[in-house]
C-alpha positions in Angstrom: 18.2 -208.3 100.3 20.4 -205.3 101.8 18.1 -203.1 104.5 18.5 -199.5 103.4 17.2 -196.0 104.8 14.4 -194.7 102.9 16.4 -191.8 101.8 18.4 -194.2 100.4 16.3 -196.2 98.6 15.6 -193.4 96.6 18.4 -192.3 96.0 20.0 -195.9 95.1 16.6 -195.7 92.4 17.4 -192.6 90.7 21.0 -193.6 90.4 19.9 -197.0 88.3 17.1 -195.0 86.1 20.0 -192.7 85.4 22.4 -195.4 84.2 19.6 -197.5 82.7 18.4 -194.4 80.5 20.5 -191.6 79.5 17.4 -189.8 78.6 16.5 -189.3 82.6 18.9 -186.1 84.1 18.1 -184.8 87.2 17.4 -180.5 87.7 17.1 -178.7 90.7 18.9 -176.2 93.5 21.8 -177.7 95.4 21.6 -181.1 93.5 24.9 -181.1 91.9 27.8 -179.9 94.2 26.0 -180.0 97.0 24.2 -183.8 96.5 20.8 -181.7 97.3 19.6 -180.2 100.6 19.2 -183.6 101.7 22.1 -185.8 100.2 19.5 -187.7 97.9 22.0 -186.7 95.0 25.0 -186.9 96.7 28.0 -188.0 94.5 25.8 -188.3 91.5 27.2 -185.1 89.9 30.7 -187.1 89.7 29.4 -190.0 88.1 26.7 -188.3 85.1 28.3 -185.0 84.8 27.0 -181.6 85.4 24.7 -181.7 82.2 22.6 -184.8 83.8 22.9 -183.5 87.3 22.0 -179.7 87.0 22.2 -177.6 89.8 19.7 -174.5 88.7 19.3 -170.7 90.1 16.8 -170.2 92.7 13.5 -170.5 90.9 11.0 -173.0 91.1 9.3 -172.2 88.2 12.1 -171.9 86.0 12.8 -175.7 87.2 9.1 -177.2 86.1 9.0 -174.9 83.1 12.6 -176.2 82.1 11.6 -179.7 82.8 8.2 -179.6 80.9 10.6 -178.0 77.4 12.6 -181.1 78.1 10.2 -183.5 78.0 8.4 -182.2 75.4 11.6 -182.8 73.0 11.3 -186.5 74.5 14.2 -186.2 77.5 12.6 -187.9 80.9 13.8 -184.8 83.6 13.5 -185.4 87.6 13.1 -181.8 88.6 13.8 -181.8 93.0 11.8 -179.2 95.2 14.1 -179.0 98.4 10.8 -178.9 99.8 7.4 -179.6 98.7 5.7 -176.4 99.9 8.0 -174.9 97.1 6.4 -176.3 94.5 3.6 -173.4 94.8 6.1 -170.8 92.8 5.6 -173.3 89.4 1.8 -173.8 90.0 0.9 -172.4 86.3 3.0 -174.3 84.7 2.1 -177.5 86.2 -1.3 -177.5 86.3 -2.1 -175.2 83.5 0.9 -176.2 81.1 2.2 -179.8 81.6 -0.8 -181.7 83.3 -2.6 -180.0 80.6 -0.6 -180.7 77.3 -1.2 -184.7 76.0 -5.0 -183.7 76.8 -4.7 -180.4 74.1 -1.9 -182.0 72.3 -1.5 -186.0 72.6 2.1 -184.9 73.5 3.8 -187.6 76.7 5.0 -184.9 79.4 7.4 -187.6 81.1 8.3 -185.3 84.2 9.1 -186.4 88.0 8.6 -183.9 90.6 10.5 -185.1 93.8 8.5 -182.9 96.9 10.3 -183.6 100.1 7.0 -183.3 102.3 5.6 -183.4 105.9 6.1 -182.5 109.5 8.3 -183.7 112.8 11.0 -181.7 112.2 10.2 -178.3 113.4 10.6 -176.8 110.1 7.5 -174.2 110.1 4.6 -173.4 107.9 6.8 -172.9 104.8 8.9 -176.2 104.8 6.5 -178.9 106.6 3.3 -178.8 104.6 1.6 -182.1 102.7 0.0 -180.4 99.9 -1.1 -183.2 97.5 -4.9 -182.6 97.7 -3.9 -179.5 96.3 -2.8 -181.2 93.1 -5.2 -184.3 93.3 -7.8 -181.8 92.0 -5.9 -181.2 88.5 -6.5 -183.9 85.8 -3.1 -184.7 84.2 -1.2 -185.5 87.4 -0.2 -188.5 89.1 0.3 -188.7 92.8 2.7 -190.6 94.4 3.5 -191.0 98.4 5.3 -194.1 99.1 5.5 -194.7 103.0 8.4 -197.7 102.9 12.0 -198.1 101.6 10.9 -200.9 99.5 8.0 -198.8 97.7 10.4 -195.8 97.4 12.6 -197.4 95.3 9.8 -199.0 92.9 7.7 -196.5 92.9 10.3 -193.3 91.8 11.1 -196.4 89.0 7.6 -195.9 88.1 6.9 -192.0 88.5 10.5 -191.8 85.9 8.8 -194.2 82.8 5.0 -192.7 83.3 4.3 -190.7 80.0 2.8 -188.1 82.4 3.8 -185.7 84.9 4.0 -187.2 88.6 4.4 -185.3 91.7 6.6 -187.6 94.0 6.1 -186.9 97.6 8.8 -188.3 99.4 8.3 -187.8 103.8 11.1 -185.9 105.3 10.2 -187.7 108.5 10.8 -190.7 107.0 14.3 -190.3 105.2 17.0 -192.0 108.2 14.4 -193.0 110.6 12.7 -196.1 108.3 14.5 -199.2 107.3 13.4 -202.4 105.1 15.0 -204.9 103.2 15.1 -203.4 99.3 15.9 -205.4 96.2 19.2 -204.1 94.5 17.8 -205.0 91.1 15.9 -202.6 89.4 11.9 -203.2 89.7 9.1 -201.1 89.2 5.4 -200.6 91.8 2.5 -200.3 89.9 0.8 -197.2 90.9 -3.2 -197.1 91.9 -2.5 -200.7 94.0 -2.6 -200.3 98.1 -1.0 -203.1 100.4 -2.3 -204.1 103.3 0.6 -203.0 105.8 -0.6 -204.8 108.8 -3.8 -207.4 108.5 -7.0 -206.6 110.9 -10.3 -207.5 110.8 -12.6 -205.2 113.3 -11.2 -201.4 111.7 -9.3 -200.1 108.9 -7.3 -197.9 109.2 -6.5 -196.2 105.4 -3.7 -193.9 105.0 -0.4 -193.3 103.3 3.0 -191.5 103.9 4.5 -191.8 107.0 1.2 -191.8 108.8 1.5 -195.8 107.6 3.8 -196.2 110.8 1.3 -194.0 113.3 -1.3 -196.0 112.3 0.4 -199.1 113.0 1.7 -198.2 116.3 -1.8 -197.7 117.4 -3.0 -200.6 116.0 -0.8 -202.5 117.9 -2.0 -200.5 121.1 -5.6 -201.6 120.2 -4.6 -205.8 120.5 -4.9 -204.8 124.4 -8.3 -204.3 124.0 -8.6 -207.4 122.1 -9.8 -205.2 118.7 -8.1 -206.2 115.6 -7.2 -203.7 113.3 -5.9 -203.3 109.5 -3.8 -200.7 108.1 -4.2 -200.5 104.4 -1.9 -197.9 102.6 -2.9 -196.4 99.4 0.5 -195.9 97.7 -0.7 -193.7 95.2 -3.6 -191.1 95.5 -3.7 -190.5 91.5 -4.6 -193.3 90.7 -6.2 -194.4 93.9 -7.5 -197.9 94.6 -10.8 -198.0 95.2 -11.3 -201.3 95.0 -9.0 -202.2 98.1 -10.8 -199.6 99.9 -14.7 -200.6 99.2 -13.1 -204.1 100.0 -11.3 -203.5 102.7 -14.6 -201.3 104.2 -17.1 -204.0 103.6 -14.5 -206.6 105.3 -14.5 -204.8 108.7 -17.1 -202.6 108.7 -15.7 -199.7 110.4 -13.4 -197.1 108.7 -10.6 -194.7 110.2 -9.5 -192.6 107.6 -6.1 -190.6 108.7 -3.7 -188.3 107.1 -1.1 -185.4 107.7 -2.9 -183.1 105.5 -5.1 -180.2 107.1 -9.0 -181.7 107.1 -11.2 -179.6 104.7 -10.3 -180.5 101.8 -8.1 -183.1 102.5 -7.7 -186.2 100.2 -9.7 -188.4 103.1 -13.0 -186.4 102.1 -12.7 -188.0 98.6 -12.0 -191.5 100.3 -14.8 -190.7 103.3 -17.5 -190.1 100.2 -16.7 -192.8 97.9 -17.0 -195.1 100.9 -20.7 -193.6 102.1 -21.9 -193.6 98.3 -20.5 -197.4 97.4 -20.6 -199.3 100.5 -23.1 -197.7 103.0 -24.8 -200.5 103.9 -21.8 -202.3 104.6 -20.8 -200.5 107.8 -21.7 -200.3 111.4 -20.4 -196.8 112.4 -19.7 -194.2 110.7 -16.7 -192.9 109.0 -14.2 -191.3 110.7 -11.6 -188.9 110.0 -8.4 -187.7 111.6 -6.1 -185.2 110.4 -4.4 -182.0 111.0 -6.3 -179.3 112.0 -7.2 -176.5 109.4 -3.9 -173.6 110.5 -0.1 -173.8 109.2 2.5 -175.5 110.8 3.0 -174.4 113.8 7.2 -174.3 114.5 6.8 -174.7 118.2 7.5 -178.5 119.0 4.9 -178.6 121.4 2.4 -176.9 118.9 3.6 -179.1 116.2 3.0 -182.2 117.6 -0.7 -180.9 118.6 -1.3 -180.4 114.9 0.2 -183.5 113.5 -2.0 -186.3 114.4 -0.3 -188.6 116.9 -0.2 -192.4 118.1 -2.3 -191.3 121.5 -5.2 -189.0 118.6 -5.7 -192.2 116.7 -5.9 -194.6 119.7 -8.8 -192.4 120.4 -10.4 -192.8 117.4 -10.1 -196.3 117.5 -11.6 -197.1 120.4 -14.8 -194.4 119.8 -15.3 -196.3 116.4 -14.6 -200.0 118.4 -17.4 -198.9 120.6 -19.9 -197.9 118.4 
């Protein structure tokens, strides 16, 4: 198998959904001439034409509104946010509209939302924020944040074919700095099924996104001290799998739950609970969360990296929960 960026991964999966189906087209700002603010779609304008690749006016919500008409009359659109915090301007219309609409109607909504999301970049409160607890709350949407190449790929595969609307986080961070070996054949990642990233048996560690690789690296700090520890990553937060996780908590005993997202309210809480009301009497410590803190993204680099949870943050962690 080729090794490929993650950034490319997707983009390599988008290109085979749009040659495999000419009902998938692809809407947003930038993503036709310019191949989209981050050369996801680059070239693809070329190959499928300016009425599959669509480069829209400035306006979020005309994009998800657009899409949602689209898939109602049975197309399968891939509307890109250039950034995930964006996706805010066409809040009504997902969450009141499309989510809503095969409830009310029995209608298939067939819309991907591709959010580039998260911090390390110095991008600010407006372009660095992980918002998908935000949407976890709706019923109707699916929630995808796939941390490797390899997931990228079947996962976007996925989000495209699922009769309902998915919001398709994809981690800025991630995009040239991750490699893995990626099947060129066109394959699909069932959503709702985590993968044990790195095998432990003293913690878990469950997260997604590119906290996957944070987690790992401290993990791998933690073999010092002769503590073995798993990192399980959830794939998919709608669906989640609970089943992995009550497994994976009753296995080790001891929980670290960790994501980019600010704290109250974050999707850990829902993890954190489900864990204390299923499999209490399975654990020797109590749960444990780390995330960001409960402010905006800072734009200082100094400040930024004291809000995004580091290697050193959940070393910390670790070794409180080790001791317990």
């Amino acid at each position: 198998m080729a090794e490929k960026t993650y950034l490319q991964a997707i983009s390599d999966g988008l290109r085979q959904e749009l040659r495999a189906d000419s009902r998938v087209f692809v809407l947003g700002e930038d993503v036709g001439v310019y191949g989209g603010a981050f050369k996801v779609t680059d070239g693809f304008q070329e190959e499928f034409g300016p009425w599959r690749i669509i480069d829209t006016p400035l306006s979020e919500t005309a994009i998800v509104a657009g899409a949602t008409g689209a898939a109602l009359m049975g197309m399968r659109p891939v509307a890109e946010m250039q950034f995930a915090d964006f996706v805010s301007c066409a809040w009504d219309h997902l969450v009141t509209v499309a989510a809503k609409q095969h409830y009310r109607a029995g209608t298939p909504i067939p819309i991907t939302i591709r959010l580039p999301s998260g911090g390390g970049f110095s991008g600010g409160p407006f372009h660095s924020q992980n918002p998908e607890s935000s949407f976890a709350h709706i019923p109707g949407l699916k929630i995808v944040c796939p941390a490797t190449p390899a997931d990228a790929k079947g996962l976007l595969a996925s989000s495209i074919a699922d009769a309902n609307p998915v919001l398709y986080f994809e981690h800025k961070h991630l995009y040239r700095r991750i490699k893995g070996e990626v099947p060129d054949e066109r394959y699909t990642t069932p959503f709702g099924k985590a993968r044990v990233h790195r095998e432990g048996d003293d913690i878990v560690v469950i997260t997604w996104g590119a906290m996957v690789y944070t987690a790992t690296e401290a993990a791998a700090q933690l073999e010092t001290d002769g503590t073995s520890v798993q990192v399980l990553d959830l794939r998919t937060l709608i669906p989640w799998d609970r089943e992995a996780v009550l497994e994976a908590a009753r296995e080790t005993s001891k929980v670290l739950v960790l994501h980019e997202d600010t704290r109250t309210g974050g999707f850990g809480a829902e993890i954190a609970a489900t864990i204390a009301e299923e499999a209490f009497e399975y654990l020797d410590a109590p749960v444990k969360r780390i995330a960001a803190p409960d402010s905006p993204v800072p734009f200082s680099p100094p400040l930024e990296q004291a809000f995004i949870p580091q290697v050193a943050d959940v070393v910390a962690g670790l070794r409180e929960l080790a001791a317990y």
